[in-house]
ROTORTOR-130146 format. One line per 8 residues: number of its first residue (from 1); their letters; for each residue x, y, z of N, C-alpha, C, O. Coordinates in pm, 1 decimal. Layout:
N
NUM) a) X:Y:Z:X:Y:Z:X:Y:Z:X:Y:Z  ...
END
This chain:
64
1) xxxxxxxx) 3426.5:1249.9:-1164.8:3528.3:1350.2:-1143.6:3663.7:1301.5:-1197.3:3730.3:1377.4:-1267.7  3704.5:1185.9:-1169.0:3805.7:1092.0:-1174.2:3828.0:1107.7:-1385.3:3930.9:1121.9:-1451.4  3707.1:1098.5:-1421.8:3720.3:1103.1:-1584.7:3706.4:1196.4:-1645.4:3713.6:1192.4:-1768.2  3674.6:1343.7:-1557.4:3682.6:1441.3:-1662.9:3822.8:1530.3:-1615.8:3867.3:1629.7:-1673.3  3877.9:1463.2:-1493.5:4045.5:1472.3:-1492.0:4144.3:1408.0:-1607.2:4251.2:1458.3:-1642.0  4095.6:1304.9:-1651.4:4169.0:1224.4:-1729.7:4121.2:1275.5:-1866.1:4205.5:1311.6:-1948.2  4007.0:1279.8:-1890.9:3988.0:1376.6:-2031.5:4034.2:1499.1:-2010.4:4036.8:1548.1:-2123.2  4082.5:1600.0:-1914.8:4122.3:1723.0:-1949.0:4242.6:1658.6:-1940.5:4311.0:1734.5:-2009.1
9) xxxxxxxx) 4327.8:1558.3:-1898.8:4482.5:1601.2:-1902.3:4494.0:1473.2:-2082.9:4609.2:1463.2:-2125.1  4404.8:1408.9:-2150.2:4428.9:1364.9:-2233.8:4420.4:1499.3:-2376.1:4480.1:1511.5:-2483.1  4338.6:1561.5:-2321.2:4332.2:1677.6:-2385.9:4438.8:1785.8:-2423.3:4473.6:1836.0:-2530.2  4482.5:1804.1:-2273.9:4629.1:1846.7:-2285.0:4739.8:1790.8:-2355.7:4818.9:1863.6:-2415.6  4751.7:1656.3:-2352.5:4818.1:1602.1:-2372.8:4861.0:1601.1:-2535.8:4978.7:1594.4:-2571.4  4718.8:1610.8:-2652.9:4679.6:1608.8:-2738.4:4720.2:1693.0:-2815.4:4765.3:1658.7:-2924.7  4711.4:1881.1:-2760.7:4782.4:1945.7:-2793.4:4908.9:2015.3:-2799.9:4959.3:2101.2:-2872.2  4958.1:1914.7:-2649.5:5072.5:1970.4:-2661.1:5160.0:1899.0:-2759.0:5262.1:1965.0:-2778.6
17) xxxxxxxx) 5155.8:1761.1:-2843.9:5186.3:1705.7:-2917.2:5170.0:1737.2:-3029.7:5259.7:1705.0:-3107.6  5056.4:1808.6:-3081.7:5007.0:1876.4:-3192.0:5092.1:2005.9:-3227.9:5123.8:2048.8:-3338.8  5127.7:2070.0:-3063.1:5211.3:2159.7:-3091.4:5353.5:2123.5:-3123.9:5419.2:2196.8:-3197.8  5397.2:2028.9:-3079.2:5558.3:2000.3:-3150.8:5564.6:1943.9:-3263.6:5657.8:1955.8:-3343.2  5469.6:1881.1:-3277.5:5448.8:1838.1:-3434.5:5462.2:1946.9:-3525.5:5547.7:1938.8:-3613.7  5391.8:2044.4:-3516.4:5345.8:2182.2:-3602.7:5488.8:2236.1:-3580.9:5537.3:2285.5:-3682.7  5549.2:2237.4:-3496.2:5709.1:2328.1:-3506.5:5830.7:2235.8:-3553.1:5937.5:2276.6:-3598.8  5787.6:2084.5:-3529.3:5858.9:1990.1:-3623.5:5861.5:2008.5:-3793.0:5950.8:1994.2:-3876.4
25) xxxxxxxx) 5700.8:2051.9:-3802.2:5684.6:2048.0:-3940.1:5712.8:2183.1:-4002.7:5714.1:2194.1:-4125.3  5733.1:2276.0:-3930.7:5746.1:2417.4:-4003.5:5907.2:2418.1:-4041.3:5936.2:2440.6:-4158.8  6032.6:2389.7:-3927.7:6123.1:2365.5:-3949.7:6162.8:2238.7:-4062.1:6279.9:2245.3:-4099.6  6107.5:2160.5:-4102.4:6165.1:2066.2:-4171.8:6102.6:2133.0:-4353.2:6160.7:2122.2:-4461.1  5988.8:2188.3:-4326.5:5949.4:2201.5:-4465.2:6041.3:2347.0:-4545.0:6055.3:2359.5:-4666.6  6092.9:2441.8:-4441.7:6139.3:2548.7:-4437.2:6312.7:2505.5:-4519.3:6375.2:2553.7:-4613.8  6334.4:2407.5:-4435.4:6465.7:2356.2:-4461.7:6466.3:2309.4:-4650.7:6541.0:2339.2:-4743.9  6333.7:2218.8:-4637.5:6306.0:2141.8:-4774.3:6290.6:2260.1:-4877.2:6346.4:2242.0:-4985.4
33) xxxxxxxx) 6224.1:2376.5:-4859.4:6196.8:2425.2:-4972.1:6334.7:2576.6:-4973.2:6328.2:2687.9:-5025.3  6423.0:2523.7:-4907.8:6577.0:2581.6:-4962.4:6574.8:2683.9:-4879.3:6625.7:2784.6:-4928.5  6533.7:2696.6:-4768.1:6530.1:2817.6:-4702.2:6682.4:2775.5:-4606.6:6725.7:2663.6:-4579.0  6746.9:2932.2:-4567.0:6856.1:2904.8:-4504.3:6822.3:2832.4:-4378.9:6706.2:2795.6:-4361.1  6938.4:2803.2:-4268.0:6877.1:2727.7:-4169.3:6862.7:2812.1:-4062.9:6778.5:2773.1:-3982.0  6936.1:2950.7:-4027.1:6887.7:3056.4:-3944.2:6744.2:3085.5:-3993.1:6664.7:3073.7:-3899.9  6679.9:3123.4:-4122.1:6565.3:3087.6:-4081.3:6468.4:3028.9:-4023.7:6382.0:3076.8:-3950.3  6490.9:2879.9:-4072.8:6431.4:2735.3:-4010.7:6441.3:2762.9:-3902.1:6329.3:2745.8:-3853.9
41) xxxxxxxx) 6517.7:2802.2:-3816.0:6567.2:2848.1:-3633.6:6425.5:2953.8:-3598.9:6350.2:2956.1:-3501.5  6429.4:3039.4:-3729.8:6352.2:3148.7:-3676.4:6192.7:3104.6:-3671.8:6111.8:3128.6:-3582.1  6171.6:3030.6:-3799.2:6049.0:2954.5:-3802.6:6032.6:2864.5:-3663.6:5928.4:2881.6:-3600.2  6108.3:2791.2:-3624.8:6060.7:2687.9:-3544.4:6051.0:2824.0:-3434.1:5936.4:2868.9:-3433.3  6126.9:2883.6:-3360.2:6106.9:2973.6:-3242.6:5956.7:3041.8:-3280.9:5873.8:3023.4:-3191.7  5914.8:3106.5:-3381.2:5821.8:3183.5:-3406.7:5698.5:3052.5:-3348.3:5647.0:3062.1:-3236.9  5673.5:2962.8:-3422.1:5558.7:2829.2:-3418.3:5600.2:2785.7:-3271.9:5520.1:2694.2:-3252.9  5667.7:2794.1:-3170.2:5725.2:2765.5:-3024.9:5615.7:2854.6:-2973.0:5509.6:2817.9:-2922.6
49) xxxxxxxx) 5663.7:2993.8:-2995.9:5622.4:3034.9:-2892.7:5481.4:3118.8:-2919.2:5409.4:3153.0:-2825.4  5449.1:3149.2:-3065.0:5324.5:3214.8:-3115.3:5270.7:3098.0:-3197.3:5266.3:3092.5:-3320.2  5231.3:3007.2:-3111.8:5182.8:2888.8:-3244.2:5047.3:2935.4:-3337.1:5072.4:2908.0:-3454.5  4943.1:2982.7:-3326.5:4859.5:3034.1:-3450.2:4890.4:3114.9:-3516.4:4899.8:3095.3:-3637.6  4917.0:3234.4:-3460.2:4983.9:3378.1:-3556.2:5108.7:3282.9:-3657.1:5115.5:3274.2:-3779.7  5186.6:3228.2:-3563.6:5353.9:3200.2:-3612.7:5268.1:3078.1:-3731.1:5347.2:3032.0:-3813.4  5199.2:3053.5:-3737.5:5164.8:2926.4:-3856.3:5090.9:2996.8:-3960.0:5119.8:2988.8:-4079.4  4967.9:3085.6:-3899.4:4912.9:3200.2:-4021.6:5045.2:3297.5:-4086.9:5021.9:3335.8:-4201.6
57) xxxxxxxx) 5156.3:3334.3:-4039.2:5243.1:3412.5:-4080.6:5359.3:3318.0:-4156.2:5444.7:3390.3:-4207.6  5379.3:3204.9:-4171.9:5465.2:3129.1:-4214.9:5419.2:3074.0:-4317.9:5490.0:3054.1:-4416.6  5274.5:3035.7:-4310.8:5205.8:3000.5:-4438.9:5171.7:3116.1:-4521.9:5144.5:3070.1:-4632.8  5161.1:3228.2:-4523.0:5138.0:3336.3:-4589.0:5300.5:3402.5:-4685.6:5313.0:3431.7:-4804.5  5412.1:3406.5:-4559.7:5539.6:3418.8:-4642.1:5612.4:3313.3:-4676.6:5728.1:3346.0:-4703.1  5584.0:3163.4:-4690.3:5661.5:3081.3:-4736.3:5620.8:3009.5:-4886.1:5675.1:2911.3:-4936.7  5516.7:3084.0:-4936.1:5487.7:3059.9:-5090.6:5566.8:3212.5:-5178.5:5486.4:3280.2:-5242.6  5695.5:3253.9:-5178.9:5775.3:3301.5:-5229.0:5760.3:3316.1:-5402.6:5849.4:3370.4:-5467.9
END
């Protein structure tokens, strides 16, 4: 019991890191490829709070 507590909260743990990573990386690449920075704002909020949609929709409009 004791270890499939610790595998679900390593689990958790896993993605919730995965998730700031992914809104680390949407904002920094947004910035890199000349986008204003109220965007970059809008990107990182979008990947915050809709992280699959907000990453399928950012990768689809950020090849310009």
């Amino acid at each position: 019991m004791i270890i499939s507590l610790f595998g679900v909260l390593f689990f958790l743990l896993f993605f919730f890191v995965l998730h700031i990573a992914l809104c680390v990386w949407g904002y920094r690449d947004s910035i890199r490829r000349g986008k204003s920075s109220e965007f970059a704002i809008i990107v990182l909020v979008g990947l915050l709070f809709f992280p699959i949609v907000g990453l399928i929709v950012y990768l689809i409009i950020r090849n310009d």
